[in-house]
Structures are given as structure tokens and as C-alpha cells.
C-alpha positions in Angstrom: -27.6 0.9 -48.0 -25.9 2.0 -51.3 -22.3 2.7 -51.3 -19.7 4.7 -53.6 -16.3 3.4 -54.2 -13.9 6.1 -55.1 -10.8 4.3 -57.0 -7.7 6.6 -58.2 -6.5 5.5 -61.9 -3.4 8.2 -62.8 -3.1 11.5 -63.1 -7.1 13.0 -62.4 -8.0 9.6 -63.4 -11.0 7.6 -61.6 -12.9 5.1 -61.5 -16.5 5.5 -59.5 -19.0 2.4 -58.9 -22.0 2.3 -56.9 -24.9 -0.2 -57.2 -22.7 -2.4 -59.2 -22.3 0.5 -62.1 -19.1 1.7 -62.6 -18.0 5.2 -64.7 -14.4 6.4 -64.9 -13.4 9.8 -65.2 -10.1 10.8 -67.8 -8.7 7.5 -67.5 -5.0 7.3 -68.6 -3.9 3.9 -68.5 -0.4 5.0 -70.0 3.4 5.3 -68.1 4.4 7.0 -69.3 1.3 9.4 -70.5 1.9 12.4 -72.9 5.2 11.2 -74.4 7.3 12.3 -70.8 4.6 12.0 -67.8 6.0 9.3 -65.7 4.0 8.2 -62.8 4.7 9.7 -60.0 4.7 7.5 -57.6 5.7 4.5 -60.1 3.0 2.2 -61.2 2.5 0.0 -64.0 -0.6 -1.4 -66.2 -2.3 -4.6 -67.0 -3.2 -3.7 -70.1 -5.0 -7.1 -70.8 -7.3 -6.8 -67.2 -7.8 -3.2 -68.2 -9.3 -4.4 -72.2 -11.8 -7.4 -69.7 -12.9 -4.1 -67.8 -16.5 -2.6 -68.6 -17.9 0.4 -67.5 -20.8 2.0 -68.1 -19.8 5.5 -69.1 -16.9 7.4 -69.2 -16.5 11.2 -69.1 -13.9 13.1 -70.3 -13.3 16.5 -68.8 -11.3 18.8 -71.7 -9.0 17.6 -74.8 -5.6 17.6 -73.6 -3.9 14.6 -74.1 -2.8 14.1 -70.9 -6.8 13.9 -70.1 -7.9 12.3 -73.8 -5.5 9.4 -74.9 -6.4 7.2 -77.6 -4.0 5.1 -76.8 -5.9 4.4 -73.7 -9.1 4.8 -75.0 -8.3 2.3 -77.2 -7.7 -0.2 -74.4 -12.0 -0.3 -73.6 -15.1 -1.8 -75.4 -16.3 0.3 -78.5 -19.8 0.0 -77.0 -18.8 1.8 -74.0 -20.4 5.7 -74.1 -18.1 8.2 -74.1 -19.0 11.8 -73.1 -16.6 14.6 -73.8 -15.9 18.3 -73.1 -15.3 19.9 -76.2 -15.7 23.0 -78.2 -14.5 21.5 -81.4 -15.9 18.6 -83.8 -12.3 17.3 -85.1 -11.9 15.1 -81.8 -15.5 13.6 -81.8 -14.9 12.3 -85.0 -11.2 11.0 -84.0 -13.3 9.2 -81.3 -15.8 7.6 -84.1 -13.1 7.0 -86.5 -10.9 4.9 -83.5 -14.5 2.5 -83.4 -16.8 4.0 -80.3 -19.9 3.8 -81.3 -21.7 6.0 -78.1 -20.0 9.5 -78.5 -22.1 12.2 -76.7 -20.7 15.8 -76.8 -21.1 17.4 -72.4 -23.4 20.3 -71.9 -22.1 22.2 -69.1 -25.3 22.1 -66.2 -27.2 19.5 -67.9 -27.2 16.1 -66.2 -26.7 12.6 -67.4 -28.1 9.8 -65.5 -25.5 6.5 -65.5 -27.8 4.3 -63.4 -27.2 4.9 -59.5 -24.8 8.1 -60.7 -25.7 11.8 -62.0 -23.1 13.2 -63.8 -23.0 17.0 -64.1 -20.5 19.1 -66.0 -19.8 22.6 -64.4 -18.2 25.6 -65.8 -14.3 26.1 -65.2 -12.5 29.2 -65.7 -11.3 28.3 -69.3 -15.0 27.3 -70.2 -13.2 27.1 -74.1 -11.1 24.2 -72.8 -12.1 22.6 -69.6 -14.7 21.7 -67.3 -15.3 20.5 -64.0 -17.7 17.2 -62.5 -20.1 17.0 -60.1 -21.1 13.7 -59.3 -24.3 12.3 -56.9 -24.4 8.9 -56.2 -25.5 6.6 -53.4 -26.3 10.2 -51.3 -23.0 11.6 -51.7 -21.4 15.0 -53.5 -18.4 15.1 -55.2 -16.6 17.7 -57.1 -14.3 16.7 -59.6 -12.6 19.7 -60.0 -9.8 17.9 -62.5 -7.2 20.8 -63.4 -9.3 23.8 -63.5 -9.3 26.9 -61.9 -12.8 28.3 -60.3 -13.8 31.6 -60.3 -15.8 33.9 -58.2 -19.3 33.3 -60.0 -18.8 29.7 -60.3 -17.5 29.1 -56.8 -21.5 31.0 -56.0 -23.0 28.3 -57.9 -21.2 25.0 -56.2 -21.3 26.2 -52.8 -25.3 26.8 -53.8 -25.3 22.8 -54.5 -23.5 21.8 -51.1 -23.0 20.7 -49.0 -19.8 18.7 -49.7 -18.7 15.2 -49.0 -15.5 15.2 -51.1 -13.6 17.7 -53.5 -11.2 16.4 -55.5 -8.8 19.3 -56.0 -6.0 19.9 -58.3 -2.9 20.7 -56.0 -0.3 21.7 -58.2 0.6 25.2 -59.6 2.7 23.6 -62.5 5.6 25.9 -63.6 4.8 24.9 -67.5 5.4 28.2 -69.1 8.1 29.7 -66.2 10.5 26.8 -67.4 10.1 28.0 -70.9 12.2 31.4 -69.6 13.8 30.3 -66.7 16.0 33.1 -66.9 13.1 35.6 -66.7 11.2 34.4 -64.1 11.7 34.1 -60.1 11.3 31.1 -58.1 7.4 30.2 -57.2 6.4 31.0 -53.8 6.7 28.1 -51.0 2.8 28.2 -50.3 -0.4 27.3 -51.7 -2.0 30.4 -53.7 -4.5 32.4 -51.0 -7.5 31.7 -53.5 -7.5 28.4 -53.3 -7.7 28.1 -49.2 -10.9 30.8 -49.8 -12.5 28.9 -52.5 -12.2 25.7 -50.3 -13.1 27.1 -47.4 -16.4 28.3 -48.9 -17.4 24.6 -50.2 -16.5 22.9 -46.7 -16.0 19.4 -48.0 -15.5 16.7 -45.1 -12.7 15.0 -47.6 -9.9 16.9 -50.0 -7.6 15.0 -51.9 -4.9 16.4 -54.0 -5.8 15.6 -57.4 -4.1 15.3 -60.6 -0.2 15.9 -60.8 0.5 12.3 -59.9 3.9 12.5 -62.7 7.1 13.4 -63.2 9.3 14.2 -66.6 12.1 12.4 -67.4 14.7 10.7 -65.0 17.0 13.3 -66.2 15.0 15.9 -66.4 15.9 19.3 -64.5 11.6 19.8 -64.5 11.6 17.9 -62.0 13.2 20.2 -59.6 11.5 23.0 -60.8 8.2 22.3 -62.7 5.8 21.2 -59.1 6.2 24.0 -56.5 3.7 22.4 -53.9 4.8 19.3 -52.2 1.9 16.7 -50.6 3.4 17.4 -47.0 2.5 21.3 -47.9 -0.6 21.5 -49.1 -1.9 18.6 -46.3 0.1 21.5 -43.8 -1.5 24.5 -44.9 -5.6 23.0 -46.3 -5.3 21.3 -42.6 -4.8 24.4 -41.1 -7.0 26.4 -43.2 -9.7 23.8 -42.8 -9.9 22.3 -39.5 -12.8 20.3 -40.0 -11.9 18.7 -43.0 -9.4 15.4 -44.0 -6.9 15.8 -46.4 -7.1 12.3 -47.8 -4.3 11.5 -50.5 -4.9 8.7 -52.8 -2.1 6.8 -55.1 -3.0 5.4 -58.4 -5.0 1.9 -57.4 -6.1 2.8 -53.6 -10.3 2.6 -53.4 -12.5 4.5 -50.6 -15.8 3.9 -49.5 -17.8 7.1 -49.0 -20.7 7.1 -47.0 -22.4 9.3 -44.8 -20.5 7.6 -41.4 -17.1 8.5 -42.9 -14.9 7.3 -45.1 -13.2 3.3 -45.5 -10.4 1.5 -47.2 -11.5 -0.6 -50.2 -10.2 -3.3 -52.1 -7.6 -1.6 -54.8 -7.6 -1.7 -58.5 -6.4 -5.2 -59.5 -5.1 -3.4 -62.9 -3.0 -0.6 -61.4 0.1 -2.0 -60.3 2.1 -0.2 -58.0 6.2 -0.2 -58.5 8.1 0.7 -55.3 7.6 3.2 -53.0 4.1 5.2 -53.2 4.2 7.5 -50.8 6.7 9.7 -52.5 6.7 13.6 -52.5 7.9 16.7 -54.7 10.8 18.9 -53.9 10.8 22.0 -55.1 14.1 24.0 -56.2 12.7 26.8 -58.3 14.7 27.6 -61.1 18.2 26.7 -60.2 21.1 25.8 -62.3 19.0 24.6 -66.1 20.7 23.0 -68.1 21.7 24.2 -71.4 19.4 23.3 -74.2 22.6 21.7 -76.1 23.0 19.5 -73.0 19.2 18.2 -73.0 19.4 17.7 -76.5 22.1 15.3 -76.2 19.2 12.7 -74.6 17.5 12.5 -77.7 18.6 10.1 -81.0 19.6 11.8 -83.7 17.0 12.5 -86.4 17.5 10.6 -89.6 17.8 11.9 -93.3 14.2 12.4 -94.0 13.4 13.4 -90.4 16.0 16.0 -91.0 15.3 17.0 -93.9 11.9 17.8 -92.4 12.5 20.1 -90.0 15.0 21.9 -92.6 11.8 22.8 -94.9 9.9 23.8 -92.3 12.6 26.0 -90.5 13.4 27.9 -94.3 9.9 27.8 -95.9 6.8 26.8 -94.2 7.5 28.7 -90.8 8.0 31.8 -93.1 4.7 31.2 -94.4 3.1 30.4 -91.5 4.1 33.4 -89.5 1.5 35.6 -90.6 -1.2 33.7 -89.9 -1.1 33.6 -85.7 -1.2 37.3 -84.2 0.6 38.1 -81.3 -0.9 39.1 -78.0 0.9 41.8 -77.5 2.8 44.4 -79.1 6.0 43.6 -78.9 6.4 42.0 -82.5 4.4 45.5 -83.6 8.3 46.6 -84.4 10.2 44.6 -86.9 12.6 42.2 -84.5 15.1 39.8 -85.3 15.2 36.6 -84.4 16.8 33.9 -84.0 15.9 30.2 -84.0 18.6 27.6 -82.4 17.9 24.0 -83.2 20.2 21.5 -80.9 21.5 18.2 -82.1 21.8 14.6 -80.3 25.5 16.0 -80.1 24.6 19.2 -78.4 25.8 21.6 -81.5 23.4 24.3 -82.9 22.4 25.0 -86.2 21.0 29.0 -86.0 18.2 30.4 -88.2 17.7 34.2 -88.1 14.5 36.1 -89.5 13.7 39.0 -89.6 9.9 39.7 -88.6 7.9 42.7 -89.7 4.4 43.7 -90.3 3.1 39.9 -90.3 5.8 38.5 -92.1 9.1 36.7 -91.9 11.7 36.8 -93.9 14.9 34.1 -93.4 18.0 35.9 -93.1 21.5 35.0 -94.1 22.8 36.1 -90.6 21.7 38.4 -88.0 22.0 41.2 -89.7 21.1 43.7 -86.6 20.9 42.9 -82.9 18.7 40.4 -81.3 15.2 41.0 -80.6 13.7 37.9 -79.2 15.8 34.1 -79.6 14.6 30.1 -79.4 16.3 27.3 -78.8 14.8 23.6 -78.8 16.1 20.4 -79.8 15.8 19.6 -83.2 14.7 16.0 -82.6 11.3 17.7 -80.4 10.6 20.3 -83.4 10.2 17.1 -85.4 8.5 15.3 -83.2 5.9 18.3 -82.7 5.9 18.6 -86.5 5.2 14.5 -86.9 4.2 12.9 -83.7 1.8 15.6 -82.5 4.5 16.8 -79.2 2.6 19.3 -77.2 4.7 22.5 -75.4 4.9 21.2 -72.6 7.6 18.3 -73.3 9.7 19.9 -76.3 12.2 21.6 -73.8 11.9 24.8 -75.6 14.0 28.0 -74.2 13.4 31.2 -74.9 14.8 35.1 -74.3 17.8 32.9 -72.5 19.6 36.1 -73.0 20.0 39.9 -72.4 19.1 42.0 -75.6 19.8 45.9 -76.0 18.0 48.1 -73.3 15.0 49.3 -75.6 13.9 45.7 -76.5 14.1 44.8 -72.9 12.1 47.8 -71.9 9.7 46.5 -74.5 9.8 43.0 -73.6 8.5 43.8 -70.0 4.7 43.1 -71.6 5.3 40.5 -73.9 3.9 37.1 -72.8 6.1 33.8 -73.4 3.4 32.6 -75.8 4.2 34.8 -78.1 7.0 33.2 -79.4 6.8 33.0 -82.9 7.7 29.3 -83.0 5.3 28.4 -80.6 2.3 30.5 -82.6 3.4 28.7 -85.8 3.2 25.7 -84.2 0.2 25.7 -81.7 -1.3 28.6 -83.0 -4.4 27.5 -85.1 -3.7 24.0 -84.1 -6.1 21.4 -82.4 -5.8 17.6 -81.4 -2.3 17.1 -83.0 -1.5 14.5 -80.2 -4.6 12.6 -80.7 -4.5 13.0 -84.6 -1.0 11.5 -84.6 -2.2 8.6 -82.3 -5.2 7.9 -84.7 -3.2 7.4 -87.7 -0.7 5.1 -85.9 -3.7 3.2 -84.3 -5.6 2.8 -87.8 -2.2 2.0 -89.4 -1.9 -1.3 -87.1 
């Protein structure tokens, strides 16, 4: 009788085999992953096992880097077919350019057939940026549900292609844009959001694990107390009471299953994930107490050099001027002119202040205030450069924003302004696509 082996790699990483095929699923093979992702628990790689490793497919779920590495792409045969989620053409041809010479682009509900395995993309609630796997092998269901959120017409359609033998579920509500404005922003509830007990309750697996999420920021890091509100103990608590029928089964980076219709069976662990102390560690969760000052987090980076420096100087007084314009806010705060100040942080914790003043679509650099504060950023100045250079995503540059009180009309205002619309975020990210990847290309070609 066929069997499918279930393996966890990192992160929403996995590997599948059945029949003697084998397909992996956004494989990071990175510690850490997306510059400050530590595994969580600890593991390391054997990077030369993991290059003697073939599979016969792998699929790729959505672009982020922390899903789409190079740098662990890089690791596998160039034969090897790759098949990606992805609206946009730039990362394909990143993909071609790195030496894979099997690059398929995912339809979402169209199936591909990997010997023993079908493979079917399904439609998350960001259909621009993610998707979702269903995966049939060996007479077993599994949905891969990586980091996306479901919603009500797509839950329809996978309970319509149940039952269920195993959801892999994403178990975190990650904090990423709360930590931006801590000040501005109450403590997550204790529980698991009420959506996600229905939505599971309606597909009626036999297993759950709690997928993705397997990482934590820096040592240092005060993320790491405020970033994962949902601890393992908590969401085995409340999906074990919500679902008495089902097994919350959690599986570290390198622990195999066997699925099969009698249950479910330990299986001989990835010989290339290497796990480094204790594995069955959890999260603790203490909202947004007590940040640090973005003067004192700077302080962990090294200093930029001359020309580093002298980077983030032009951008700060000319491109970010002329690059305001071109990203729109979503809301209409920044409708009224606003002043604003930029505060970049040095490895010594001192701040060097930029203020602009920004009115219908443009910015102009002031010499000083020059009127009261209407919305303020702080980051370190060694992660602007970094995001300008090295392709640093949002989520690890420590930004702060609206750390302050402002006067009572541009509170008032502020009510309805989203986080993203921070003028350095929009000139950074705004019209931006695969920087992490694009950066990792040209130091992998470089070699």
C-alpha cells in the first residue's frame, strides 16, 4: 500500500515523498532566513547533504523571501522544476538567470501531476500575493494553507473537496505592523481569532499542525516578546477544544510522519536538518511592553562606512524628495500639507533629523521644522541602507513611527490613517518588487 511521508523543513517548509517521489514545498534551508528569522526552535543545515538531495518538483507558494530564497534555491540541481505563485515576470526571470532551467509559472485550480502527487494551487485571500496547496497522494488530502488567510467563498470550495486528512495551518497572528507603532496600538488578545476555529471546524481534518512561524528575531530583540501573540500550548488548548475529533500534531524542523488511512506514524527525520538544543520550545507573549528606544536598537548595528553613508545622505536630501510623489497614500491624512520628520539612528544611538514638508504630492526638505509635527520616523540608519542596498524588507528594519503625541487636530485626523502610509515606507516599498531576491541574485552571480 502507498504511503506519504510528511517531513517539516523550516518555517512552512516541507518536504512530501510518496512512491519514492519526493516534492518540497517553500524550502528555506537558511538560519537564519530573511536577514533576522532565527529558527525557532534552533536548528542548523547540512548544506552539502542538502546540494546531494533531488526532488522532483518544488512549489513555491508567494514571493516573499522568507518563502523564495535564492540563497536556498541555490543549494538544489538546476534541472529540478520549479513552480511559483506569482503575479509578476521580474522573479521568474531571477529564477532563469540563478541557472533553473524548469520554471513553470502556478495557475490557481489547475493541477500538476508529480508522479504519485497532484499538486493544486488554491485561491488565498491576497490572491495578488499568495496562495494556498492542496496536495493528493497515496489517498490522502492535505491542505497546505502556508501563511494565508481564507475567506468565506474559498473556505465553500475546500470543504467541497473534503474530506480532510491533514491541514497544515498557519498559527500565528504576527504583530508585523503593531510593532511599527507600538505606542498606538493595544496588546493582542490572548486567544486564537474566532474565524479560524469556524473555518477549521468546517474542513474537519483528522490532523492540524501549526504551520509556519517556526523563528524568532534577534537574541536581543524586544520582537520577541511582542511580535507572536499565540503560544503552541494555546492554540493546541483552544483547536483541541474547538475540535474534539481532531489531533493537534506539532512538527519541528526535521521530524517525518507517515499518513495513511489507519492514522498517523513517526518516520525516520531529515538527515539534513539538524536540530540544536531544545525543540520543544514555545512563545511568550508580552504585548507591547517597555520598547526600546530606536537609538538603543541601533546601537547593535556597525556603523555604516563613508560610501554607505554617503548613500543614505543622497537619498534622505534628494531621491526621497523625488520619489514622494510617485506612491499615493491610502488615506487622507497626507491630503493636508504635514511636516515631517525623519530620525536616522547611529551605531552610537545619536540621531541625525530630516524634516519635510509634504504637500499636494510633493516634498520639500526643510532646514528645520518649521511648524508642528504632523507625522515622524525613526530607523536606524545602518537598516535604511541596507533596505536601499541589500534588498531589507519592513519587517526587520526596526522602523518606529508616530512614537509621539502631535497637536489635537492631527490626532483627530490620524485616527484613519493606516501605518503603511508612512512616507518612508511608500518610497521604499511602494512600487517595489523582489528587492531581497534581486539583491541575492547579484551577489550569487558575482561569486
Amino acid at each position: 500500500m502507498a504511503e506519504l511521508t510528511i517531513s517539516r523543513i523550516l518555517h512552512a517548509g516541507y518536504v512530501f515523498e510518496c512512491e519514492g517521489r519526493r516534492i518540497a514545498f517553500d524550502p528555506i534551508f537558511e538560519n537564519p532566513f530573511s536577514r533576522n528569522c532565527h529558527a525557532f526552535p534552533d536548528v542548523r543545515f547540512d548544506l552539502e547533504a542538502i546540494r546531494r538531495q533531488r526532488f522532483d518538483a518544488v512549489f513555491i507558494s508567494h514571493f516573499h523571501d522568507d518563502h523564495c530564497s535564492l540563497d536556498s534555491l541555490d543549494l538544489l540541481e538546476r534541472a529540478t522544476p520549479i513552480h511559483l505563485y506569482c503575479q509578476f515576470g521580474a522573479l521568474f526571470d531571477m529564477l532563469r538567470q540563478l541557472g533553473f532551467t524548469n520554471v513553470h509559472a502556478l495557475a490557481l485550480d489547475r493541477a500538476v501531476e508529480v508522479g504519485p502527487f497532484t499538486v493544486i494551487a488554491r485561491e488565498a485571500m491576497d490572491i495578488d500575493v499568495d496562495s494556498m496547496f492542496q496536495v493528493r497522494a497515496a489517498g490522502m488530502n492535505v491542505l497546505n494553507v502556508v501563511d494565508s488567510w481564507i475567506d468565506d467563498d474559498t473556505l465553500g470550495q475546500l470543504v467541497a473537496q473534503g474530506p480532510w486528512d491533514m491541514v497544515l495551518w498557519p498559527f500565528q497572528t504576527m504583530r508585523e505592523l503593531e510593532v511599527l507603532a507600538p505606542s498606538r496600538h493595544a496588546a493582542a488578545p490572548p486567544g486564537l481569532p474566532e474565524q479560524w476555529l469556524v473555518q477549521l471546524r468546517a474542513l474537519a481534518p483528522r490532523y492540524i499542525v501549526p504551520s509556519s512561524c517556526q523563528f524568532r528575531q534577534e537574541p536581543w530583540s524586544w520582537y520577541n516578546r511582542a511580535f507572536f501573540p499565540i503560544s503552541y500550548a494555546r492554540f493546541a488548548h483552544e483547536v483541541g477544544a474547538a475540535l474534539p475529533q481532531a489531533r493537534v500534531v506539532r512538527l519541528n524542523p526535521s521530524v517525518s510522519v507517515r499518513l495513511d488511512a489507519a492514522g498517523l506514524h513517526p518516520a525516520p527525520p531529515l538527515a539534513w536538518v539538524v536540530p540544536v538544543g531544545e525543540q520543544d520550545v514555545d512563545y511568550a507573549y508580552a504585548g507591547n511592553a517597555a520598547p526600546p528606544s530606536t537609538g538603543e536598537i541601533a546601537r547593535h548595528f556597525a556603523p555604516l562606512n563613508a560610501q554607505e553613508q554617503a548613500r543614505v545622505t543622497e537619498y534622505c536630501r534628494r531621491e526621497l524628495v523625488t520619489r514622494y510623489g510617485d506612491i499615493e497614500a491610502g488615506s487622507a491624512y497626507f491630503d493636508r500639507p504635514r511636516i515631517w520628520r525623519l530620525s536616522l539612528f547611529d551605531h552610537a544611538g545619536q540621531a541625525r533629523h530630516y524634516h519635510y514638508r509634504l504637500e499636494d504630492d510633493s516634498a520639500e526638505l526643510l532646514d528645520g521644522a518649521a511648524g508642528p509635527l504632523g507625522w515622524s520616523t525613526e530607523v536606524p540608519a545602518a537598516k535604511l541602507y541596507a533596505a536601499l542596498a541589500l534588498g531589507e524588507s519592513l519587517t526587520s528594519m526596526y522602523m518606529r513611527i508616530n512614537d509621539e503625541r502631535f497637536a489635537p487636530d492631527a490626532e483627530r485626523e490620524l485616527i484613519d490613517a493606516d501605518v503603511v502610509d508612512d512616507p518612508l515606507i511608500r518610497c521604499l516599498f511602494g512600487d517595489t518588487f523582489g528587492a531581497y531576491q534581486a539583491a541575492q541574485l547579484r551577489r550569487l552571480l558575482a561569486r
